[in-house]
PDB file with one MODEL, atoms N, CA, C and O in Angstrom:
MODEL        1
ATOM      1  N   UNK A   1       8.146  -0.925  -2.925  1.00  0.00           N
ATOM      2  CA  UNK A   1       7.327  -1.140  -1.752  1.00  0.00           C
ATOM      3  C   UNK A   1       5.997  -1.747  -2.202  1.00  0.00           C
ATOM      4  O   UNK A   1       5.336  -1.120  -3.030  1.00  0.00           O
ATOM      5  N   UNK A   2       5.571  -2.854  -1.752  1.00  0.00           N
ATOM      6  CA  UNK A   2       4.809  -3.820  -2.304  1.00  0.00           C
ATOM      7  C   UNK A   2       3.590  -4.053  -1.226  1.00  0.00           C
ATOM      8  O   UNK A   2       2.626  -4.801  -1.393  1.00  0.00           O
ATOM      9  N   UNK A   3       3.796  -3.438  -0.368  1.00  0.00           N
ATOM     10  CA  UNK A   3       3.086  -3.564   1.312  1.00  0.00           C
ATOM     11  C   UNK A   3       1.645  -3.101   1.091  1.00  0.00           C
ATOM     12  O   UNK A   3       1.322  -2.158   0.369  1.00  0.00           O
ATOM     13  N   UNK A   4       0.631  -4.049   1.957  1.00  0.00           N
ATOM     14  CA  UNK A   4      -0.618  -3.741   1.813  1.00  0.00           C
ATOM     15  C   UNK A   4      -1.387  -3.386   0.261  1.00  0.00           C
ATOM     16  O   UNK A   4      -2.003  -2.445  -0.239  1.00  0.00           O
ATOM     17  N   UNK A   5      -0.851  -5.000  -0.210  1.00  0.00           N
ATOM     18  CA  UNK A   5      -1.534  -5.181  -1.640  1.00  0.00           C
ATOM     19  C   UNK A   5      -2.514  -6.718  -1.071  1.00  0.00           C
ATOM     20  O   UNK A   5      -2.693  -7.030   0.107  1.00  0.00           O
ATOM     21  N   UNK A   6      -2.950  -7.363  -2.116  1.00  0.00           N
ATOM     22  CA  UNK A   6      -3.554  -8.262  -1.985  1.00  0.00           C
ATOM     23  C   UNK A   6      -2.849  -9.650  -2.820  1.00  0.00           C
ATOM     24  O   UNK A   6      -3.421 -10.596  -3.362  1.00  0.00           O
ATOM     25  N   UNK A   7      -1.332  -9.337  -2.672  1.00  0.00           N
ATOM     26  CA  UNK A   7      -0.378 -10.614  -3.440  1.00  0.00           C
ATOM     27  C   UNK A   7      -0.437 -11.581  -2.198  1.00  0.00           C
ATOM     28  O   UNK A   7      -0.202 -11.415  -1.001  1.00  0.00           O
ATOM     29  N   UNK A   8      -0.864 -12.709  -2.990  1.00  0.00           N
ATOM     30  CA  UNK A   8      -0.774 -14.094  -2.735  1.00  0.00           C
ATOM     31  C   UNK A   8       0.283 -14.963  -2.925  1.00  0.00           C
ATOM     32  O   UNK A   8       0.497 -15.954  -2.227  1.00  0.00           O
ATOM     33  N   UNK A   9       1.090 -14.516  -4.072  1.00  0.00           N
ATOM     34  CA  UNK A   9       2.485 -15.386  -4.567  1.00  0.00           C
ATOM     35  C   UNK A   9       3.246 -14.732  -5.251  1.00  0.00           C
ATOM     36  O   UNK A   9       2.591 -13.780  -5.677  1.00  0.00           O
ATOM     37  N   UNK A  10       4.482 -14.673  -5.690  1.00  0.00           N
ATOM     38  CA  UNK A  10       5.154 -13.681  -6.349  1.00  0.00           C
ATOM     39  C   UNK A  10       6.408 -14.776  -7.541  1.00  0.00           C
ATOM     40  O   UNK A  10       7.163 -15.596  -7.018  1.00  0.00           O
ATOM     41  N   UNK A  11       6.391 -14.597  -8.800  1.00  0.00           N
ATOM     42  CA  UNK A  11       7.028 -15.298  -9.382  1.00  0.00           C
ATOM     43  C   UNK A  11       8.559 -14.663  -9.093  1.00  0.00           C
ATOM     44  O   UNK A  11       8.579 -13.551  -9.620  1.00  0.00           O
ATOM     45  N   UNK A  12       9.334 -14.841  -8.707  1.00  0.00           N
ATOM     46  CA  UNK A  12      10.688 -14.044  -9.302  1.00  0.00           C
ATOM     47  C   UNK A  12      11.503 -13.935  -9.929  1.00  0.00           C
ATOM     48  O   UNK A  12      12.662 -13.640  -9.637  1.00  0.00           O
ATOM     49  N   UNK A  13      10.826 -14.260 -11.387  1.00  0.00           N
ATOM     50  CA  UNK A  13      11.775 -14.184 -12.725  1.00  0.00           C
ATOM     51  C   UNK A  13      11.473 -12.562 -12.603  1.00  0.00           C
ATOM     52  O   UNK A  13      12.124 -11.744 -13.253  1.00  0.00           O
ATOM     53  N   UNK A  14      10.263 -12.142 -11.568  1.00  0.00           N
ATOM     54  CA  UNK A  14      10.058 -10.560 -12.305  1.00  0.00           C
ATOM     55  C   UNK A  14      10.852  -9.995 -11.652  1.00  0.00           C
ATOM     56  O   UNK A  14      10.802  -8.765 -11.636  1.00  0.00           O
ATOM     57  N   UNK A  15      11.481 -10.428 -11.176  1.00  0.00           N
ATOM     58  CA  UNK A  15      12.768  -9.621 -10.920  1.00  0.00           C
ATOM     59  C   UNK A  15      14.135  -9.917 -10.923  1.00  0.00           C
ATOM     60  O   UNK A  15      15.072  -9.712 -10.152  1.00  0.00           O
ATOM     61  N   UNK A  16      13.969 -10.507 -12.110  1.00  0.00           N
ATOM     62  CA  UNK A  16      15.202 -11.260 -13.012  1.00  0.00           C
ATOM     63  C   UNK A  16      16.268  -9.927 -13.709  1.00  0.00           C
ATOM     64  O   UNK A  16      17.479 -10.085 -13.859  1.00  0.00           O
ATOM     65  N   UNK A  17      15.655  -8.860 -14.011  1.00  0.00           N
ATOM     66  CA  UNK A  17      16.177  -7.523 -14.513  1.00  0.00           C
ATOM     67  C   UNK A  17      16.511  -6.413 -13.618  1.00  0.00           C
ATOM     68  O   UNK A  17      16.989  -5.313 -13.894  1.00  0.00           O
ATOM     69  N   UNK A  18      16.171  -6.908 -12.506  1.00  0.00           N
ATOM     70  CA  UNK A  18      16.095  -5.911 -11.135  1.00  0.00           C
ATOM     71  C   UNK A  18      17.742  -5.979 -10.351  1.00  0.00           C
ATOM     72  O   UNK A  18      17.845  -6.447  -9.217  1.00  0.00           O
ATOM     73  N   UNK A  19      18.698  -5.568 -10.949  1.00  0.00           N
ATOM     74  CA  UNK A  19      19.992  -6.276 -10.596  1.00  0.00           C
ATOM     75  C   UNK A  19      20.604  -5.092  -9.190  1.00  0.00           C
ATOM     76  O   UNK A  19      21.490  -5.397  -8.391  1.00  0.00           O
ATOM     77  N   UNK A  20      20.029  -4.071  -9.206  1.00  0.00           N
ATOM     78  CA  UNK A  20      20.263  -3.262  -8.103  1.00  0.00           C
ATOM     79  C   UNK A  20      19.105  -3.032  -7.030  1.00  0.00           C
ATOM     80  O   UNK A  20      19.046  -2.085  -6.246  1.00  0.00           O
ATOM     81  N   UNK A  21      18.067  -4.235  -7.166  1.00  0.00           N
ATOM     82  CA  UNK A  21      17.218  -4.751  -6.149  1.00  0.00           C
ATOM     83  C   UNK A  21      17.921  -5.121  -4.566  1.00  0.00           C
ATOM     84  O   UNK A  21      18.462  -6.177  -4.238  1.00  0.00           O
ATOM     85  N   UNK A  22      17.663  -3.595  -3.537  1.00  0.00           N
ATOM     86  CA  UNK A  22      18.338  -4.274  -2.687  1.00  0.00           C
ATOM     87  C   UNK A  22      17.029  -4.375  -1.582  1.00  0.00           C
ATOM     88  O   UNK A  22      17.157  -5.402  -0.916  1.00  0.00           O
ATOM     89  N   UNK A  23      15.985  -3.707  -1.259  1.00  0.00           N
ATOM     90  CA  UNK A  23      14.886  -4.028  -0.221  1.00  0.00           C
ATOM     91  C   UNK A  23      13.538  -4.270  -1.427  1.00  0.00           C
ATOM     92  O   UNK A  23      13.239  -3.651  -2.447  1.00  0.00           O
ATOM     93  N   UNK A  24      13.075  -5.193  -0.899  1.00  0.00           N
ATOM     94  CA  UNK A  24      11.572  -5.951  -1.160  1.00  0.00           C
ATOM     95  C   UNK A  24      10.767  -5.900   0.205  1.00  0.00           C
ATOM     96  O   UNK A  24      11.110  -6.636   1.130  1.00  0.00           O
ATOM     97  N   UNK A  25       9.605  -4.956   0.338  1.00  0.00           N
ATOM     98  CA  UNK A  25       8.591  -5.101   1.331  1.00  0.00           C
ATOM     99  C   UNK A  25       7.515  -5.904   0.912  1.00  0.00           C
ATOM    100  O   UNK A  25       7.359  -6.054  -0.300  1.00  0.00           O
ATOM    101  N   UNK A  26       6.876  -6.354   1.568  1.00  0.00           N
ATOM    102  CA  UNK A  26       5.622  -7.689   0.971  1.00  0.00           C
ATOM    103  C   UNK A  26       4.938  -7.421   2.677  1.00  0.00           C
ATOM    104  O   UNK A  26       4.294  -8.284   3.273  1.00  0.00           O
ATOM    105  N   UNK A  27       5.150  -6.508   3.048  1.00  0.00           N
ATOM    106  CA  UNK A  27       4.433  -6.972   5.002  1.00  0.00           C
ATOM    107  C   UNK A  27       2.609  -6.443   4.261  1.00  0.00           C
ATOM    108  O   UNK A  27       2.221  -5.746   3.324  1.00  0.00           O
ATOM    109  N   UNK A  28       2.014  -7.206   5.264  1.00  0.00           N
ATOM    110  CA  UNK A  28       0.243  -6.967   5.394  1.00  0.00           C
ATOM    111  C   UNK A  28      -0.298  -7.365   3.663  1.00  0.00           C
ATOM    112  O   UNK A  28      -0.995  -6.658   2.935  1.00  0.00           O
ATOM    113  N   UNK A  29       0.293  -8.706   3.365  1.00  0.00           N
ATOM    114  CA  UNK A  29      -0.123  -8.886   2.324  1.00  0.00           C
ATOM    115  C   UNK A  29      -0.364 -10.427   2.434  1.00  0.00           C
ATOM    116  O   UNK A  29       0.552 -11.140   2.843  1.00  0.00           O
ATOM    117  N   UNK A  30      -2.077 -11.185   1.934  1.00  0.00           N
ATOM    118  CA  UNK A  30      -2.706 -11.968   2.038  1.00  0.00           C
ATOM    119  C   UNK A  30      -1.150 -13.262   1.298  1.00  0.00           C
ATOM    120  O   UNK A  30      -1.781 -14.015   0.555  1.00  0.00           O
ATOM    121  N   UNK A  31      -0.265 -13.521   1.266  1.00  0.00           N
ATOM    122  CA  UNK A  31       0.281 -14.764   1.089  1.00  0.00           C
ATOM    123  C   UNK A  31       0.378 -15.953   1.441  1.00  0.00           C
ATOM    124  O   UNK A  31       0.853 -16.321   2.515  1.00  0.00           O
ATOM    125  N   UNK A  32      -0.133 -16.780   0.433  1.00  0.00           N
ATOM    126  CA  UNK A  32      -0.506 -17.959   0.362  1.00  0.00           C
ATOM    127  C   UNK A  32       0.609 -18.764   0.973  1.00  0.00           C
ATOM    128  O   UNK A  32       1.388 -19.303   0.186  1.00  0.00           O
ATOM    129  N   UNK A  33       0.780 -18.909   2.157  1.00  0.00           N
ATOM    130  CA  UNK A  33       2.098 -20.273   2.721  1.00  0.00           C
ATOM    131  C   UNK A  33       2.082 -21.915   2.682  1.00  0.00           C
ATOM    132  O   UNK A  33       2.955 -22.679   3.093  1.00  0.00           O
ATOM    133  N   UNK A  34       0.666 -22.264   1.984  1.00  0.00           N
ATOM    134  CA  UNK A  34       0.784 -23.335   1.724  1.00  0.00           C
ATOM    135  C   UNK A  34       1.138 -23.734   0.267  1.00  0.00           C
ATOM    136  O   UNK A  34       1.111 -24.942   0.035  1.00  0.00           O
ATOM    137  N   UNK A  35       1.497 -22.820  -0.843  1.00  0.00           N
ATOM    138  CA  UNK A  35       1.866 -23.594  -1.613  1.00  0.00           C
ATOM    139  C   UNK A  35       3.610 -23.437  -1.761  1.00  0.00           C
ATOM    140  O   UNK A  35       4.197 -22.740  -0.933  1.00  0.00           O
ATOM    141  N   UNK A  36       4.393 -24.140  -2.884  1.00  0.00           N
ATOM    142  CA  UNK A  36       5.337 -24.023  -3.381  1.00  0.00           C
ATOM    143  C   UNK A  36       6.363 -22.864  -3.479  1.00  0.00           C
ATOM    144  O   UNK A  36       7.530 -22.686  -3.131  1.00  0.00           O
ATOM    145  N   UNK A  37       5.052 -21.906  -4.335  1.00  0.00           N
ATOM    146  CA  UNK A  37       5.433 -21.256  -5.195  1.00  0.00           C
ATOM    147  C   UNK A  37       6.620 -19.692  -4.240  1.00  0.00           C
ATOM    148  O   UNK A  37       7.451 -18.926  -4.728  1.00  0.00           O
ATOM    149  N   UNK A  38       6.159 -19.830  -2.962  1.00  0.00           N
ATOM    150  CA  UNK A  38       6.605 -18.728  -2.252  1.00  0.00           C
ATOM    151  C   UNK A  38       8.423 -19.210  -1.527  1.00  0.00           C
ATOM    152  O   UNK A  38       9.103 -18.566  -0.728  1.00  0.00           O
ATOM    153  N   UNK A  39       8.747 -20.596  -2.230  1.00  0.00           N
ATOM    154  CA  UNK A  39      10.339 -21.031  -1.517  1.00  0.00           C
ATOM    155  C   UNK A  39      11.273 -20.204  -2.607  1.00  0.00           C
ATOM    156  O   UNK A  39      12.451 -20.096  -2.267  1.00  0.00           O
ATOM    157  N   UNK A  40      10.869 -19.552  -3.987  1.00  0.00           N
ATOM    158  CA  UNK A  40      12.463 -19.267  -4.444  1.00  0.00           C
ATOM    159  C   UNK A  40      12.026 -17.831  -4.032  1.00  0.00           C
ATOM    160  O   UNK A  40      13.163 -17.358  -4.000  1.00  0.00           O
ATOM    161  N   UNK A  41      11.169 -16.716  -3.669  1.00  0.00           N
ATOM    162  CA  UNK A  41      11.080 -16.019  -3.044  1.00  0.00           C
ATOM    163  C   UNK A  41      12.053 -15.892  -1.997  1.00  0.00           C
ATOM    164  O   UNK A  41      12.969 -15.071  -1.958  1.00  0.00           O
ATOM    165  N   UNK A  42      11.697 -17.026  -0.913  1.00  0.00           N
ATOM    166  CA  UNK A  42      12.369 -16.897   0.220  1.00  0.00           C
ATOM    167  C   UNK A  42      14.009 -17.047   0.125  1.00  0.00           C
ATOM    168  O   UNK A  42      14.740 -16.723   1.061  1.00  0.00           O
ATOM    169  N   UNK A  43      14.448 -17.529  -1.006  1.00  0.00           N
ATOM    170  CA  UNK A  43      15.507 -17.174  -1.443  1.00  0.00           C
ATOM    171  C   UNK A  43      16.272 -15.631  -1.729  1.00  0.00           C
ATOM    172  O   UNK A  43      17.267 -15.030  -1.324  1.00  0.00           O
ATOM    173  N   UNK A  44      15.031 -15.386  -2.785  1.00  0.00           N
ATOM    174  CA  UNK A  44      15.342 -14.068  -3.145  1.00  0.00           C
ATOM    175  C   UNK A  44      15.201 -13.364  -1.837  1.00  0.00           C
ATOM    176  O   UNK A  44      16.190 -12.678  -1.579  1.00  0.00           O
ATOM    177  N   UNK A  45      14.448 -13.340  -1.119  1.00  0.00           N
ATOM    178  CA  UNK A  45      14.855 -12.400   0.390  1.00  0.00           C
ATOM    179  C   UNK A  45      16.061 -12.604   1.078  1.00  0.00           C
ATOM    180  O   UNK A  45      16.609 -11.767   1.796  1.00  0.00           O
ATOM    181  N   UNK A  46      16.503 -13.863   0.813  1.00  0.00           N
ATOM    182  CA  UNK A  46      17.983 -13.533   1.369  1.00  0.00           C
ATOM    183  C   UNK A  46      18.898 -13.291   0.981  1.00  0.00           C
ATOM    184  O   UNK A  46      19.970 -13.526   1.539  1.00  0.00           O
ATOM    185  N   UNK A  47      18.742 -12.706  -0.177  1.00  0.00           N
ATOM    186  CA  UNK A  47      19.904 -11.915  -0.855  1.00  0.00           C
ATOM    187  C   UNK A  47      19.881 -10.599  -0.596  1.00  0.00           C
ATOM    188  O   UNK A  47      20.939 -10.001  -0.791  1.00  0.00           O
ATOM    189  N   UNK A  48      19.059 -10.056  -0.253  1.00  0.00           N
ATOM    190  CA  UNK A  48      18.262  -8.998  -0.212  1.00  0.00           C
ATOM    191  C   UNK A  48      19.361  -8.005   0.813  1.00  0.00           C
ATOM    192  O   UNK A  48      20.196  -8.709   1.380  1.00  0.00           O
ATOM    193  N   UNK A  49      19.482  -6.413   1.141  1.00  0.00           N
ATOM    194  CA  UNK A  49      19.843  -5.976   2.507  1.00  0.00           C
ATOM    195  C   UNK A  49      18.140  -5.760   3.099  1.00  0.00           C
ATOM    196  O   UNK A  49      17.951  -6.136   4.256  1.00  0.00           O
ATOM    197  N   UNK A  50      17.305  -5.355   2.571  1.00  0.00           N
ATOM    198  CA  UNK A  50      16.174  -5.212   3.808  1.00  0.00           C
ATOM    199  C   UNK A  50      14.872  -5.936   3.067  1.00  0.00           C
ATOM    200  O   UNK A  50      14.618  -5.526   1.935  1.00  0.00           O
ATOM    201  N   UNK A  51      14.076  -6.923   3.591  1.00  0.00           N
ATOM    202  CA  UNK A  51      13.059  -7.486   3.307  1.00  0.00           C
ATOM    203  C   UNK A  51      12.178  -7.929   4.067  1.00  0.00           C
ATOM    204  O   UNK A  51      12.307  -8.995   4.671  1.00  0.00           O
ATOM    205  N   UNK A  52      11.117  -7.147   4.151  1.00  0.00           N
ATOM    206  CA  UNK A  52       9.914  -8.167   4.750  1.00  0.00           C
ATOM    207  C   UNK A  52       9.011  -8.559   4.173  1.00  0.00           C
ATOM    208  O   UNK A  52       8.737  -8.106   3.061  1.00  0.00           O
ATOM    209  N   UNK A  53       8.110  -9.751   4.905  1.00  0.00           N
ATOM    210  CA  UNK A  53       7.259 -10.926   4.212  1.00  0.00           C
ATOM    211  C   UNK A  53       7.287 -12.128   5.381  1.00  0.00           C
ATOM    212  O   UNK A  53       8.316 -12.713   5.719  1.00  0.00           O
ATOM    213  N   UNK A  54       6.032 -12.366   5.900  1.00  0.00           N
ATOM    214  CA  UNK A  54       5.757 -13.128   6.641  1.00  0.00           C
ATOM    215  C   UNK A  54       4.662 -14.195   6.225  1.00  0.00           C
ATOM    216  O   UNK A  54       3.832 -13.909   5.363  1.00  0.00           O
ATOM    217  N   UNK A  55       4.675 -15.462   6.869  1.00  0.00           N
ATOM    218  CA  UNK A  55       4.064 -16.458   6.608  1.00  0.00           C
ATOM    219  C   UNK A  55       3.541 -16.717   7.804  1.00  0.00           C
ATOM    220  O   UNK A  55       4.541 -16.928   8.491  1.00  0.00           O
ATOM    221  N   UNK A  56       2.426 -16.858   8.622  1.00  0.00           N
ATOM    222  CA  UNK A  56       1.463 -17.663   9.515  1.00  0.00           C
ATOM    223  C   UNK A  56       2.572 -16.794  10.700  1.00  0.00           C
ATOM    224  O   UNK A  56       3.256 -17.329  11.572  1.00  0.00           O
ATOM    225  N   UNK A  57       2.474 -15.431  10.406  1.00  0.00           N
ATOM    226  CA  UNK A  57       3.563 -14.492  11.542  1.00  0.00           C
ATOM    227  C   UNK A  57       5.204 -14.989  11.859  1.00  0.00           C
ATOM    228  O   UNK A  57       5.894 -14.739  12.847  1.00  0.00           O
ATOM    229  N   UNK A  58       5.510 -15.716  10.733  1.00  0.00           N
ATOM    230  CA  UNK A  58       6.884 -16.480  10.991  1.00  0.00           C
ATOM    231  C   UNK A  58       7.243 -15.518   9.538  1.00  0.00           C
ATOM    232  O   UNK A  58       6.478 -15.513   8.574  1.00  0.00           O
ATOM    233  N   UNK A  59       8.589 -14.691   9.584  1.00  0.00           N
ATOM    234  CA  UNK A  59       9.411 -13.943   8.622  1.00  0.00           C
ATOM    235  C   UNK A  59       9.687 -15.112   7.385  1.00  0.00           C
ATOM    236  O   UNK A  59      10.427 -16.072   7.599  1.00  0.00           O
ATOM    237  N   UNK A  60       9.143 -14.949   6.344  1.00  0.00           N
ATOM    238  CA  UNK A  60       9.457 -15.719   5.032  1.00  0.00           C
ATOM    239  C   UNK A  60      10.505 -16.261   5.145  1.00  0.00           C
ATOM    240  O   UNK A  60      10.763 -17.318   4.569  1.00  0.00           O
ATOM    241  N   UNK A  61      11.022 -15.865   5.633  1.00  0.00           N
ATOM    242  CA  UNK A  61      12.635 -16.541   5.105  1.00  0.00           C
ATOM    243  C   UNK A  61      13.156 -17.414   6.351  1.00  0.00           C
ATOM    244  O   UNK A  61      14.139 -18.133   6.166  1.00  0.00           O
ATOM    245  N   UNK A  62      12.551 -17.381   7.584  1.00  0.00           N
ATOM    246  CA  UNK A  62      12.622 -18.495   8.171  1.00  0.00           C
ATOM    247  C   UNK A  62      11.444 -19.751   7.917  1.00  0.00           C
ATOM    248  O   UNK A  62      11.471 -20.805   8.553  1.00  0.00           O
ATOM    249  N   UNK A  63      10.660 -19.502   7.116  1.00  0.00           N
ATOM    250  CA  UNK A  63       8.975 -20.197   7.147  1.00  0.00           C
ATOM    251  C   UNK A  63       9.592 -21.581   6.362  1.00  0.00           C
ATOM    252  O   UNK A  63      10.393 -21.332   5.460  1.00  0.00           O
ATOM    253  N   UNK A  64       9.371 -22.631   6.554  1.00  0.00           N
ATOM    254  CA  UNK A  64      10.063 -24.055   6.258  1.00  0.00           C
ATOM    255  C   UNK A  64       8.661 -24.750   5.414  1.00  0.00           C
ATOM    256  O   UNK A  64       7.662 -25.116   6.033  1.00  0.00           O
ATOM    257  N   UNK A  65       8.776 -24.840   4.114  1.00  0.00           N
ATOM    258  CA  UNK A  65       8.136 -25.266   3.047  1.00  0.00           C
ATOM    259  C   UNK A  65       8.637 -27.034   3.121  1.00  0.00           C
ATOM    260  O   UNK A  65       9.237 -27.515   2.159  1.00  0.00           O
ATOM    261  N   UNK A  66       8.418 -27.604   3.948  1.00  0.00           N
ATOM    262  CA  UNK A  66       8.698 -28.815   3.703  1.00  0.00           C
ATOM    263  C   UNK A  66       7.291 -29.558   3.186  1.00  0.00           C
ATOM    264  O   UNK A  66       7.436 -30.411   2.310  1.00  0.00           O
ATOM    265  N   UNK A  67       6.156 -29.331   3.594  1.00  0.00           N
ATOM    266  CA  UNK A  67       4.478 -29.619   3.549  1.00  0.00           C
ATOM    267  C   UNK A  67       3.671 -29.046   2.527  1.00  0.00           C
ATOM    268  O   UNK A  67       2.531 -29.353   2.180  1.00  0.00           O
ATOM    269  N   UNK A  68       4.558 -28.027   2.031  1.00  0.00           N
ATOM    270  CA  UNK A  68       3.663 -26.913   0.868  1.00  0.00           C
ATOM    271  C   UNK A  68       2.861 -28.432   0.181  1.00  0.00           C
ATOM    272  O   UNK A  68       2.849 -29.643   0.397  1.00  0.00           O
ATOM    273  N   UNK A  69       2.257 -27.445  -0.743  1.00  0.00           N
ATOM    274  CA  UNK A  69       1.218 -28.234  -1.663  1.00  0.00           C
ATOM    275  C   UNK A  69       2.293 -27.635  -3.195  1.00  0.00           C
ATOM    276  O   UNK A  69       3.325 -26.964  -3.199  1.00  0.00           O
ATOM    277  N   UNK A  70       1.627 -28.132  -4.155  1.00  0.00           N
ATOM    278  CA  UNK A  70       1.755 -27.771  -5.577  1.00  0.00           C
ATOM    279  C   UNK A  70       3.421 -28.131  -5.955  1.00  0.00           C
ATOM    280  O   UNK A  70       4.237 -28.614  -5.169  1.00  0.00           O
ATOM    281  N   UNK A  71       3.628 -27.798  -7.195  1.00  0.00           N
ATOM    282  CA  UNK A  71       5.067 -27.160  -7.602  1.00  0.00           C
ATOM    283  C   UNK A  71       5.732 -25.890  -7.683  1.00  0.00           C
ATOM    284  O   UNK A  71       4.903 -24.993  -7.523  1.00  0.00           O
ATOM    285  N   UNK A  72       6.746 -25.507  -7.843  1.00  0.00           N
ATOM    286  CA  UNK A  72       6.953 -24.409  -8.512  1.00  0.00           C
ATOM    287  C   UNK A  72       7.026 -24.258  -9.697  1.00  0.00           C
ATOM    288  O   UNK A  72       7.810 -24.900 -10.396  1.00  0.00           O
ATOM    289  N   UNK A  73       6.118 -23.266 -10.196  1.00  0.00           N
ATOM    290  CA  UNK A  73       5.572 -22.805 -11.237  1.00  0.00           C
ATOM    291  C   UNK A  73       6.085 -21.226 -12.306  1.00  0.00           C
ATOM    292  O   UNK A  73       6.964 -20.795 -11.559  1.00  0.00           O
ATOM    293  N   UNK A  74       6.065 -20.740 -12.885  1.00  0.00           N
ATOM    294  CA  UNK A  74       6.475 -19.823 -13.342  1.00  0.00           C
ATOM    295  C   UNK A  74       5.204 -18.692 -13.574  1.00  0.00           C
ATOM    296  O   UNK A  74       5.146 -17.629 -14.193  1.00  0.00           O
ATOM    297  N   UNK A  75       4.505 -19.243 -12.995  1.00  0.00           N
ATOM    298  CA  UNK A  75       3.173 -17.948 -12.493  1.00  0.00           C
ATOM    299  C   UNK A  75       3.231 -17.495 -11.427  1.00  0.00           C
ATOM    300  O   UNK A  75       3.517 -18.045 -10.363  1.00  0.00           O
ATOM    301  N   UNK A  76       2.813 -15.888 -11.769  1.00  0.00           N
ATOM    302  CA  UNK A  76       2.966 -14.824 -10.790  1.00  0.00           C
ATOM    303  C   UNK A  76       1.585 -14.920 -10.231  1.00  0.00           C
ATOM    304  O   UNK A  76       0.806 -15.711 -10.764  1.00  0.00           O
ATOM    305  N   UNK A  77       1.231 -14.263  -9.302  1.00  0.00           N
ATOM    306  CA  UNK A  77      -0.463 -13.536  -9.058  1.00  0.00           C
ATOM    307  C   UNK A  77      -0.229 -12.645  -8.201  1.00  0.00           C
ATOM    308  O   UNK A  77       0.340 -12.917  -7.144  1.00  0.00           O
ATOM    309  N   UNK A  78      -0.509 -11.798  -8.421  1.00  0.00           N
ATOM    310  CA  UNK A  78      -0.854 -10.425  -7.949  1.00  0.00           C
ATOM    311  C   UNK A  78      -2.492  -9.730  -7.796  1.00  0.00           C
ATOM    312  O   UNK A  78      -2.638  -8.577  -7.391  1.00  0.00           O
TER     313      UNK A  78
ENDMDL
END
């Protein structure tokens, strides 16, 4: 449970070892939706059975990164 932190972006190699990862919460947390770095996220939420994480009040995993800025990167910030 990750809820009501101050993450901006989340790499997810860090949870490359997490193989019985089945809910990720991210709700009330400052994330950055204009860059890159938050589309293999939105991946990883849909593998997921329970996940929340919203972008500009649109659920991450519907939020459409076509405009982002940057690349994807292999930096986290927390």
């Amino acid at each position: 449970d990750l809820r009501y932190n101050k993450i901006t972006t989340l790499d997810i190699n860090l949870f490359n070892n997490l193989t019985a990862l089945s809910n990720l919460y991210l709700d009330n947390n400052p994330l950055d939706c204009s860059t890159c770095e938050l589309e293999k996220l939105k991946k990883l939420l849909r593998n997921l059975i329970n996940s929340t994480a919203s972008c500009d009040n649109t659920p991450l995993i519907d939020h459409i990164f076509t405009n982002c800025k940057g690349s994807i990167s292999n930096a986290a910030y927390i």
